[in-house]
Structure formats: C-alpha cells, structure tokens
C-alpha positions in Angstrom: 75.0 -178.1 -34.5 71.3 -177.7 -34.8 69.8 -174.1 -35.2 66.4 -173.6 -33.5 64.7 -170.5 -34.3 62.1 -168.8 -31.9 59.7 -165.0 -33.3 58.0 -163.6 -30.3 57.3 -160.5 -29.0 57.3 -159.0 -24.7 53.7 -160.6 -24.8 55.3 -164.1 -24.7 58.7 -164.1 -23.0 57.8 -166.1 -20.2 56.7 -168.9 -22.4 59.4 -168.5 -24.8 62.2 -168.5 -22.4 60.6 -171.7 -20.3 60.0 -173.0 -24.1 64.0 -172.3 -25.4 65.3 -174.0 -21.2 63.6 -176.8 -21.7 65.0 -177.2 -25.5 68.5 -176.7 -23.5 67.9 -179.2 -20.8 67.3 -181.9 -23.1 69.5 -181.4 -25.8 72.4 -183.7 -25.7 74.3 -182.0 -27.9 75.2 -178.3 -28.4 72.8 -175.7 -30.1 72.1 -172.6 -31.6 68.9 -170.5 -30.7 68.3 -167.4 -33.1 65.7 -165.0 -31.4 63.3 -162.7 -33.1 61.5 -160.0 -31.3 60.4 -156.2 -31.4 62.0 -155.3 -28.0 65.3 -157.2 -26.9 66.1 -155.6 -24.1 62.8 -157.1 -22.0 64.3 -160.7 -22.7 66.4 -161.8 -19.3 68.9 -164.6 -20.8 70.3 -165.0 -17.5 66.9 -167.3 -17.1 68.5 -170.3 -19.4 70.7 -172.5 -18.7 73.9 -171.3 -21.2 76.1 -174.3 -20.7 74.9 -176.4 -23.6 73.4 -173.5 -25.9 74.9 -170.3 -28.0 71.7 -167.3 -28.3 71.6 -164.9 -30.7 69.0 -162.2 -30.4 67.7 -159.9 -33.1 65.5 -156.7 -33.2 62.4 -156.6 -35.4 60.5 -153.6 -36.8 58.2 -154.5 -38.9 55.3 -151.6 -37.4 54.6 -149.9 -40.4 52.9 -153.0 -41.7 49.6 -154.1 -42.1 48.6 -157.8 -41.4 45.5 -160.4 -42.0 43.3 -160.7 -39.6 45.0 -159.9 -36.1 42.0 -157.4 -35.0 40.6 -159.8 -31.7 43.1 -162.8 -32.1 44.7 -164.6 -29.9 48.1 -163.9 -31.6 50.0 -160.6 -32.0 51.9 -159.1 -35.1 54.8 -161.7 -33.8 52.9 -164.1 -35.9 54.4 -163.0 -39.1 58.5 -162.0 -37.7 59.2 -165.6 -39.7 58.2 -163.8 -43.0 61.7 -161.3 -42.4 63.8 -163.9 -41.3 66.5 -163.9 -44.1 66.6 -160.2 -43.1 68.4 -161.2 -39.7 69.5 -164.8 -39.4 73.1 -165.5 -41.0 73.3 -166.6 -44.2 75.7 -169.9 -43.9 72.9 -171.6 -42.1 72.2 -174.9 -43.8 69.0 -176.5 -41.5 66.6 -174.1 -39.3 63.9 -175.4 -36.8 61.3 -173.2 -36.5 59.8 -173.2 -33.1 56.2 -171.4 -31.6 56.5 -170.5 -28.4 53.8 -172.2 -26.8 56.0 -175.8 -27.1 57.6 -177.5 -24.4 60.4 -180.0 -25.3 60.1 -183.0 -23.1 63.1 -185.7 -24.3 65.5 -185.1 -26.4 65.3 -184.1 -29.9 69.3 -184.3 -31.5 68.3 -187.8 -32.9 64.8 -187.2 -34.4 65.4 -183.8 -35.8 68.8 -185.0 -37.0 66.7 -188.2 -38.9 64.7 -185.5 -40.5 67.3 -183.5 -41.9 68.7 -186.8 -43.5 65.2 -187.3 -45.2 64.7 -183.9 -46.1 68.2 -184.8 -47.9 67.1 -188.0 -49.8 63.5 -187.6 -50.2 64.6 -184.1 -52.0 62.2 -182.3 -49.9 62.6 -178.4 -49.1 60.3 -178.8 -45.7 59.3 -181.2 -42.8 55.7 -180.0 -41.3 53.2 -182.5 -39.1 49.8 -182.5 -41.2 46.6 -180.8 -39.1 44.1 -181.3 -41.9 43.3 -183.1 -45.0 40.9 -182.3 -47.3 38.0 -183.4 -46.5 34.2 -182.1 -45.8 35.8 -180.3 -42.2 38.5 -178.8 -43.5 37.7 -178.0 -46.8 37.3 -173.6 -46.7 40.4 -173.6 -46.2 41.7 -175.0 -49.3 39.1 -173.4 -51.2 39.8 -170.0 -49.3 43.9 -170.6 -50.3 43.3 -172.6 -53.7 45.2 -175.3 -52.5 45.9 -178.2 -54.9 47.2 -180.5 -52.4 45.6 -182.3 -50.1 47.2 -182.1 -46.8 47.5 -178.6 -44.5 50.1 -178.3 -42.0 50.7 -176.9 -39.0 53.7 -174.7 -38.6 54.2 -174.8 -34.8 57.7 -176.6 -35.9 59.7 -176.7 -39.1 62.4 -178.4 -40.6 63.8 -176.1 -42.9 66.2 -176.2 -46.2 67.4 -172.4 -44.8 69.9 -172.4 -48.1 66.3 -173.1 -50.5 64.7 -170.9 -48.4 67.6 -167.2 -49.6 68.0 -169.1 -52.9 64.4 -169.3 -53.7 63.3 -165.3 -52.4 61.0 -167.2 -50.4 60.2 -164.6 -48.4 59.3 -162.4 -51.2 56.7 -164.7 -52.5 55.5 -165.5 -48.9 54.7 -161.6 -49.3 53.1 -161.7 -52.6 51.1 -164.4 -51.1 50.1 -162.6 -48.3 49.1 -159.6 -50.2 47.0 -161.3 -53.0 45.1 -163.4 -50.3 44.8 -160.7 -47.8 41.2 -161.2 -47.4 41.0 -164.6 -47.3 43.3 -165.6 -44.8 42.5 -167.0 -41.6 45.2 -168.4 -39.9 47.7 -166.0 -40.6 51.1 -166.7 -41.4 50.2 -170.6 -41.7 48.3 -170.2 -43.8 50.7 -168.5 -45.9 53.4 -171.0 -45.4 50.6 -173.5 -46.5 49.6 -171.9 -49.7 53.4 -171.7 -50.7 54.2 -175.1 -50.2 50.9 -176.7 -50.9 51.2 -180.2 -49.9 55.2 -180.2 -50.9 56.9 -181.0 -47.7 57.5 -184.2 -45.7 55.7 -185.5 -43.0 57.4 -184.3 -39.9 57.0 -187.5 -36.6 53.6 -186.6 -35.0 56.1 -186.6 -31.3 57.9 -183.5 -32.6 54.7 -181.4 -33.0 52.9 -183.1 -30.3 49.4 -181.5 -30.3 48.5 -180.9 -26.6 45.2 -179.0 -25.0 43.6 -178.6 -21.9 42.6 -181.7 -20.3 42.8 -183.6 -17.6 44.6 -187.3 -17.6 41.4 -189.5 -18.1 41.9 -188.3 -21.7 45.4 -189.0 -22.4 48.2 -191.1 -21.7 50.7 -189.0 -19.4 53.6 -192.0 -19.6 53.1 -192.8 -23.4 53.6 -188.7 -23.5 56.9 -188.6 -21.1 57.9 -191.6 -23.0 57.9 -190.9 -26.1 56.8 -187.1 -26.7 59.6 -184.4 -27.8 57.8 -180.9 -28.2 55.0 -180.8 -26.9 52.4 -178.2 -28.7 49.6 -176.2 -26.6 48.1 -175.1 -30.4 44.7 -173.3 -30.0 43.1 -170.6 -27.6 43.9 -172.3 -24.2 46.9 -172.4 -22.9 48.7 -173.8 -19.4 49.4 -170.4 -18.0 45.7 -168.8 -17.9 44.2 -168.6 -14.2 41.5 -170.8 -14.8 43.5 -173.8 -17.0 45.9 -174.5 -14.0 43.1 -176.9 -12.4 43.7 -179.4 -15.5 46.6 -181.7 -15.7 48.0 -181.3 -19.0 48.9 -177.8 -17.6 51.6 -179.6 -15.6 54.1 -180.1 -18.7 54.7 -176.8 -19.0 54.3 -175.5 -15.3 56.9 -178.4 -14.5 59.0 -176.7 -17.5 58.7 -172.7 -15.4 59.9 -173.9 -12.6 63.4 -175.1 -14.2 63.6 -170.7 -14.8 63.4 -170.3 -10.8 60.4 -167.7 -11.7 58.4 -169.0 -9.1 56.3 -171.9 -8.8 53.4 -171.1 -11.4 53.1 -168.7 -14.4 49.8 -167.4 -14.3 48.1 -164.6 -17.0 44.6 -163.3 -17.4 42.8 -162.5 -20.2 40.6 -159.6 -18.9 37.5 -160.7 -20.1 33.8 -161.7 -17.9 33.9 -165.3 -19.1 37.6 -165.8 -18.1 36.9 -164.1 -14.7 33.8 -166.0 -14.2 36.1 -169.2 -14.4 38.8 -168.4 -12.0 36.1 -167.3 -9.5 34.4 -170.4 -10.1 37.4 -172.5 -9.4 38.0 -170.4 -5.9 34.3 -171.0 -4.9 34.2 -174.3 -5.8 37.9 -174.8 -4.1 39.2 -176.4 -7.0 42.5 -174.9 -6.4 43.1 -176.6 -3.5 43.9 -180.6 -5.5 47.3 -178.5 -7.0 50.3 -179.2 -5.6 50.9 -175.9 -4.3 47.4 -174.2 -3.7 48.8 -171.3 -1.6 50.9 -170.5 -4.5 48.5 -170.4 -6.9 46.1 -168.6 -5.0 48.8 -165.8 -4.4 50.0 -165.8 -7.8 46.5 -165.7 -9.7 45.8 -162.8 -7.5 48.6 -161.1 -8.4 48.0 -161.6 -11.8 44.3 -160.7 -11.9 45.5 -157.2 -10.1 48.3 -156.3 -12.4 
C-alpha cells in the first residue's frame, strides 16, 4: 500500500483536503494518507471519500522555533512540519510520498509511483525529486548561496522517499544542522534544505508526477495532453487557482473541477488583502470578465463573500 504524506496547517485545509480527494478518487488501489498539522481538530475528514483510503492525522508544535525567511512569504511555518516527521509517522514505513498541498492528482498514480519505488531500488537511490533548475547563469545564487556541488536543484512539491534511509540516516538532524548553519542564506525554505542535503543525489522523478502548472489560460498549454497524460498537477509559485482574481484563467479549472468532488460549493475563492489584488478582482467585475465562467452567479456571490470575511 502506498503512503502519501501531506504538512499543512488551517491556512490550507481546503486545498489540502480537495488535494488528498482527488488522490482518493484516482487511486486504484488502496492507500495510506499521514497528515501533519498544528490544529487537527479544524480538518473535516468527513469531506473525502474513505472507501479506498486509511488517514492518519497528527498534531504538530513546533512554535517555539525560529525559521528562514517566512517574514512576507507566501508560505507559513507549515513549510518546515517535513523536517519532524520521524517524530510522528510510524516507524515500519518502507516508501513515503511527500505531497504539497497545492497539487491536484488528475489519473492515476499506483503504476508510476510504484515504477519509481522499483528504480529507487535498483538505481540504489535514497530519493526521486523532478529537477526545477540546473546550474546555469539563471539559477546559479542558489548553488552558490547553498554551496552546491551538483548540478541539478529540485523541487520538493513531491517525493519518493527511502523512509527506512531517512530514521537510519538522522536525517532530520542534519536537515537541522543544515538549516541552522545556512540560516541566512536560505531562500526557499525547507527546499532548499532538502536540496543542500541531497545535492544532486536523487533520481529524476517523471516530469507528469510534478506537473508544473500556473495561471494561464489554454492558448498556452495543451489541456488534452494534460488530462491525458498528467498525474499531480503542481500550482508551484505565488498564484494559485483559488485567489478571486485567478478564477477568469483556465488552468484554474483543474483544481476548481477537483473542489467540487468535496460538495463545498461550486468555487473556492480566497483573498489576499492587498490594493493590487483588490484592484484585480474589481477589474474583472468592471470589465465583466466573470460572466465567460461557467457559473458567474456563483462566483460573484462567493468572491463577495470572501472579500467580506
């Protein structure tokens, strides 16, 4: 049985929970889903569909700890819960795949993430990451910042991981040593730490099992390649399907699609509080952008809502 791991705190249950369904929906197989968050009691389960799926949820208290550069991001202190898992999960677990919450699995994964595991296995690799940078003139502060020796950076929006390496090893200790003796040069928090760790040790995880996604609209991707051959899809980076104003574009449709499958309502809709974000969703009422979704009353009523809370 695979064993899908998930660190988030209240700020993202919605997109966790649509994120962990639509893992369920498509699995064709039975699995595990370990849980990692500051407040479990504001996590409704009854949400997922339980018939193919066994949840464990675990409390987290890490907030007596200082962290890189959090002060104005766009992540929370939930960022770094992966650094304490041994401190939670059980210890018999062979395989873990980490998951961020902002993914949205779109076919099923059993087979691909099964594949892995066997490479993981003959390749003698500890890890299974998709690259997001080599070194080259773009990228290369960060492997000056992290005195990486490596060339490739991955990102850690999913892992395949040796879980028996990972107690074996005290990873987690020197994941904090890291983090501690790089403490001012970190940038992209606990990835970067993950990255400095392995440094270029890992194998290449299939692009369709990170599958990085943004805001745009179909003119710029294929939408049938996607359904066809996609698994998670990533929304990595500062927009993100649920904001007010990111609704208009069609990639936001993947996950919206996945919501509804929680029977939350038809959109999930957040606001970041700011004049430029504002500006935007005004901008998309004067302009009556609204009105090419597929449920405009909805939206209008919900982003209201949600601009009022």
């Amino acid at each position: 049985m695979l064993n899908f791991v998930y660190c988030f705190d209240q700020n993202y249950n919605y997109q966790a929970l649509t994120s962990i369904n639509s893992l369920v929906n498509n699995s064709s197989e039975k699995i595990r889903v370990y849980i990692i968050h500051n407040n479990v009691s504001t996590i409704n389960l009854d949400m997922i569909t339980l018939d193919n799926v066994e949840i464990f949820t675990y409390q987290i208290n890490i907030e007596n700890m200082n962290f890189p550069n959090l002060k104005g991001a766009h992540v929370s202190v939930a960022t770094y819960f992966r650094l304490f898992m041994s401190e939670y999960l059980p210890n018999d677990l062979d395989y873990i795949i980490y998951m961020d919450s902002d993914i949205v699995c779109i076919n099923d994964p059993t087979k691909e993430i099964n594949e892995t595991i066997e490479n993981l296995i003959m390749n003698n690799f500890k890890l299974a990451a998709r690259t997001e940078a080599e070194k080259n003139s773009e990228s290369i502060d960060r492997f000056i910042n992290l005195e990486l020796k490596g060339k490739r950076y991955f990102n850690a929006g999913v892992l395949v991981l040796d879980y028996q390496e990972w107690l074996n090893n005290e990873t987690e200790k020197k994941l904090l040593d890291i983090l501690y003796e790089y403490y001012e040069k970190i940038k992209f928090w606990d990835q970067d730490i993950l990255n400095k760790y392995f440094d270029d040790n890992y194998l290449e995880l299939n692009f369709n099992c990170n599958y990085e996604f943004a805001i745009f609209n179909k003119d710029r991707y294929d939408e049938n390649k996607i359904k066809n051959e996609g698994i998670f899809i990533h929304f990595n980076g500062k927009g993100k399907p649920w904001e007010a104003h990111n609704l208009i574009y069609d990639s936001s449709n993947f996950y919206q699609k996945a919501f509804r499958e929680l029977n939350m309502g038809h959109y999930h809709i957040t606001f970041k509080k700011n004049t430029r974000s504002i500006f935007k969703y005004l901008k998309i009422l004067i302009t009556l952008k609204f009105l090419k979704l597929d449920n405009p009353i909805s939206y209008l009523k919900d982003s209201l809502s949600a601009l009022l809370r």
